[in-house]
C-alpha positions as CSV (number, residue, x, y, z in Angstrom):
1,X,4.3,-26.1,8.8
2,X,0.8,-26.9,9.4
3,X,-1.8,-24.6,7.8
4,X,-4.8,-23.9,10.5
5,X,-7.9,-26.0,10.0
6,X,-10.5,-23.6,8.9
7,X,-13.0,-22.5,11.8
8,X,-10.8,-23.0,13.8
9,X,-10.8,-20.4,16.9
10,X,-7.9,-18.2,16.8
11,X,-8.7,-15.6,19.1
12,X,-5.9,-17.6,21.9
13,X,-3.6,-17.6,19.2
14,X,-3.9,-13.9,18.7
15,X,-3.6,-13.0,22.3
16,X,-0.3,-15.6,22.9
17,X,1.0,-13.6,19.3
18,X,0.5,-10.6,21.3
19,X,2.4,-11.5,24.1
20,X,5.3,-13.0,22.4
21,X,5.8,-10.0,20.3
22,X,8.7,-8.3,22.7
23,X,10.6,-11.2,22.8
24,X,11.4,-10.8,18.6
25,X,12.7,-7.4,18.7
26,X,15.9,-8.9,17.1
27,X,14.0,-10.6,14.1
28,X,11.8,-7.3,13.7
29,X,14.9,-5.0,13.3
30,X,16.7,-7.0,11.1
31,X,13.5,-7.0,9.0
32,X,13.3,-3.5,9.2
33,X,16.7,-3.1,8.1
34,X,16.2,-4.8,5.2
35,X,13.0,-3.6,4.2
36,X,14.4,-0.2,3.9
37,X,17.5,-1.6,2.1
38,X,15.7,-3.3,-0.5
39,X,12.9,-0.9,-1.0
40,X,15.5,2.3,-1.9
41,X,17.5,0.0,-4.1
42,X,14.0,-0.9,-5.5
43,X,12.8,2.8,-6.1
44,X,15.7,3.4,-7.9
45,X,16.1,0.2,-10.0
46,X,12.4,0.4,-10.9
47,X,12.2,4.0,-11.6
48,X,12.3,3.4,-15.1
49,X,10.5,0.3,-15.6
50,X,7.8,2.3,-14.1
51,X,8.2,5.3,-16.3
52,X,8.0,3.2,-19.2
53,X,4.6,1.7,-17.3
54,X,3.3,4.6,-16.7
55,X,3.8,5.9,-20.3
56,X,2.0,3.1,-21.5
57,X,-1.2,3.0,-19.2
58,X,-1.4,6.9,-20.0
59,X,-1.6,6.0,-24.1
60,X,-4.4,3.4,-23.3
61,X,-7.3,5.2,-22.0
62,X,-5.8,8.7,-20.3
63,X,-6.7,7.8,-17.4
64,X,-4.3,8.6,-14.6
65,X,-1.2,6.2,-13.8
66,X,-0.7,5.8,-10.5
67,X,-3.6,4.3,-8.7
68,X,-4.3,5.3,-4.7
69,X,-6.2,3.6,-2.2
70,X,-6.9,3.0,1.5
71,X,-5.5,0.2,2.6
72,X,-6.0,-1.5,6.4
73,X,-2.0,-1.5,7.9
74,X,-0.7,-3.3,10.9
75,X,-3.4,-3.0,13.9
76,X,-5.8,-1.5,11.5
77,X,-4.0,1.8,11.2
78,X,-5.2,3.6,7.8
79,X,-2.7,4.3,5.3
80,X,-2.6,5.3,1.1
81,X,-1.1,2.1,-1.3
82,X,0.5,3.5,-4.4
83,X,-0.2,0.8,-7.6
84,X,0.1,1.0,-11.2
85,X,-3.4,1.2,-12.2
86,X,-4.5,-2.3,-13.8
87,X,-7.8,-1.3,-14.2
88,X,-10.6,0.9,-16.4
89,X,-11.3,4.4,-14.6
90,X,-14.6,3.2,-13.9
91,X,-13.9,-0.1,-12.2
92,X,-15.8,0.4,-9.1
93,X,-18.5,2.8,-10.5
94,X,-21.2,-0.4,-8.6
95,X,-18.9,-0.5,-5.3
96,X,-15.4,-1.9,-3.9
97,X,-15.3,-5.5,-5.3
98,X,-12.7,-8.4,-4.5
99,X,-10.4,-8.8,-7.2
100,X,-10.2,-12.0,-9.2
101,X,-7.7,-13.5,-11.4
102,X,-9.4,-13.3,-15.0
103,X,-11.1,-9.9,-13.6
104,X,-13.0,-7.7,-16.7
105,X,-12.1,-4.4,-15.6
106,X,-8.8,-5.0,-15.9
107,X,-7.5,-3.3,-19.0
108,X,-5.1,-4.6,-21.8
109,X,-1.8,-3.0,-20.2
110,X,-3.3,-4.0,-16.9
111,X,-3.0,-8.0,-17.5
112,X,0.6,-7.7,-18.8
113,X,1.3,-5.8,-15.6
114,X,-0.3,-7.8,-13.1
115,X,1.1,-11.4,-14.9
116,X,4.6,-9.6,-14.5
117,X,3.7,-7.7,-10.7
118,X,5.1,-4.5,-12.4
119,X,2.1,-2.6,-11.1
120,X,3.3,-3.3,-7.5
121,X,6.3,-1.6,-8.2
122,X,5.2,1.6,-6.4
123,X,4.7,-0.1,-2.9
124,X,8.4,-0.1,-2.7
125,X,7.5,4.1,-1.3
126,X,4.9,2.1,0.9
127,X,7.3,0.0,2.5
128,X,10.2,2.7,3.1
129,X,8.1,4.9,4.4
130,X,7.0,1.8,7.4
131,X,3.5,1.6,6.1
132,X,4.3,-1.9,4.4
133,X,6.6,-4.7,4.6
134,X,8.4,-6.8,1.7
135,X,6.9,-10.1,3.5
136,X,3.4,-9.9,5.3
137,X,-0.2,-10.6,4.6
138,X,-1.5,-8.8,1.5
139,X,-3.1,-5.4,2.9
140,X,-7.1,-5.4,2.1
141,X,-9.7,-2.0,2.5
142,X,-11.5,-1.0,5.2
143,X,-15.0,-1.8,4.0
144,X,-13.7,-5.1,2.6
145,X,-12.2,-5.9,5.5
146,X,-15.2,-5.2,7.9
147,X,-17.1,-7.4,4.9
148,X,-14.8,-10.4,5.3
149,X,-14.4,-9.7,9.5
150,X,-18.7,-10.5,9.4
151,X,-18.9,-13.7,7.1
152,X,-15.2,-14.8,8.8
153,X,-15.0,-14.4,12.5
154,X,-10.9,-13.4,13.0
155,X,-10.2,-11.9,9.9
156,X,-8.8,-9.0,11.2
157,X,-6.4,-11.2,13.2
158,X,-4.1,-10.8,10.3
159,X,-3.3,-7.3,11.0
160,X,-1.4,-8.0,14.4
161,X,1.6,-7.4,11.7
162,X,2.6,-5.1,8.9
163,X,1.0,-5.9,5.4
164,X,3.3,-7.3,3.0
165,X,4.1,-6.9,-0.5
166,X,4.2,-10.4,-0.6
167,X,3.7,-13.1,1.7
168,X,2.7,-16.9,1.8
169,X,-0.6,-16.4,0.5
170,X,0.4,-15.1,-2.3
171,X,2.9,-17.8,-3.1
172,X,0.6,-20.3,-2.7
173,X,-2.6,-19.2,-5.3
174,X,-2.9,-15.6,-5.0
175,X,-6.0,-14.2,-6.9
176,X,-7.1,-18.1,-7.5
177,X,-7.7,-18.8,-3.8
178,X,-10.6,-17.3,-1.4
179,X,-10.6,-15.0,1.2
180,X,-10.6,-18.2,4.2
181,X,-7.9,-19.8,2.0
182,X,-5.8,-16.5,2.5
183,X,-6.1,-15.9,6.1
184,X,-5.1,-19.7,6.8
185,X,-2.1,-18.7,5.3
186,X,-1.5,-15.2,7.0
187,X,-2.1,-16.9,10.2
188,X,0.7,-19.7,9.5
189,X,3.0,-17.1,8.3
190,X,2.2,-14.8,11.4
191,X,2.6,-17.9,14.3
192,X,6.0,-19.1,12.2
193,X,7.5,-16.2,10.8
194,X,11.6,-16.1,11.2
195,X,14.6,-14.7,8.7
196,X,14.5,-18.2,6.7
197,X,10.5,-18.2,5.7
198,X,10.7,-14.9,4.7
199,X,14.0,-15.5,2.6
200,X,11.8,-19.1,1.3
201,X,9.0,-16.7,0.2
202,X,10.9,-14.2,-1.4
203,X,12.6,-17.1,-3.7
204,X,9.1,-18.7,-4.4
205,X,8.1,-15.0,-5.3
206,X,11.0,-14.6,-7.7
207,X,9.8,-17.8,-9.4
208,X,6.5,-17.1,-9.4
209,X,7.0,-13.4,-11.0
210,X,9.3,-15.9,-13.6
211,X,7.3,-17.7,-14.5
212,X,3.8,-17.3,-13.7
213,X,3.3,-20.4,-12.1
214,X,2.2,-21.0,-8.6
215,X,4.3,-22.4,-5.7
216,X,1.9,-24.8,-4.3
């Protein structure tokens, strides 16, 4: 699959996306199906890895475990993301900031989580209740989004479809690329999405989560 040259004007794309939409009810349901599936087994397999979390961010610092924030969902409907908090209580005392991989404010129990995506385990609640899917572009804020929207022209264009708890992005550098590396790769994933790249990115998510190494 070719990645989109950067620049490049995507506003036809998103309009031919648009209309093409009705004709992949099949692929949708089926993707449906098994979010749900895999999100309930997932609440209840990781309902104890994330007590154990939990009990271990709350002997830190205190603070609270479970971390909630608005997120941008698929045409930039508004809806609450449940993490493990990662990250000190006062991490955005100067303002909402764009996370990076060796990022300060993240706290000890916070980088053992995030190298091991534990503190993701919430979203699995996200994704049954339709806000999220397993596979999808990564869902960002509203003022971060509006942010990115003004320096990159198309941005938004990555919300024609349900954020993801993980997607090609993510597979493919994650916290070490930038924000126009990202939405290359939302926009390939959005234009080529089928049953066999999501079941590719899934297995290059296992491996990543493994071991810590990029798929790129």
């Amino acid at each position: 699959m070719a990645v989109y040259e950067w620049k490049t004007n995507v506003a036809p794309l998103y309009k031919k996306e648009a209309r093409t939409r009705d004709k992949r009810w099949g692929y949708t349901s089926v993707k449906r199906g098994t979010d749900i599936l895999v999100s309930a087994v997932g609440c209840a397999v990781g309902f104890i890895p994330m007590a154990v979390c939990g009990l271990l961010i709350k002997l830190e610092d205190g603070g609270p475990i479970v971390y909630r924030q608005t997120r941008l969902g698929q045409d930039k409907r508004p809806f609450q993301i449940y993490k493990l908090r990662t990250m000190r209580t006062d991490a955005e005392k100067d303002g909402a900031q764009w996370a990076a991989k060796d990022d300060q404010r993240v706290t000890k129990i916070g980088r053992f989580l995030r190298r091991t995506h534990l503190d993701e385990l919430p979203q699995f609640f996200n994704i049954l209740k339709g806000d999220m899917s397993l596979i999808g572009p990564r869902p960002e804020r509203p003022e971060l989004t509006d942010h990115f929207e003004s320096e990159i022209p198309g941005f938004t264009n990555r919300l024609m479809v349900k954020p993801g708890l993980t997607g090609l992005a993510q597979v493919n550098g994650g916290y070490d690329i930038s924000p126009e590396e990202k939405l290359r790769y939302d926009l390939e994933y959005i234009w080529n999405q089928n049953v066999f790249l999501d079941v590719k990115i899934l297995m290059q998510t296992v491996w990543v989560t493994l071991t810590g190494k990029g798929a790129r």
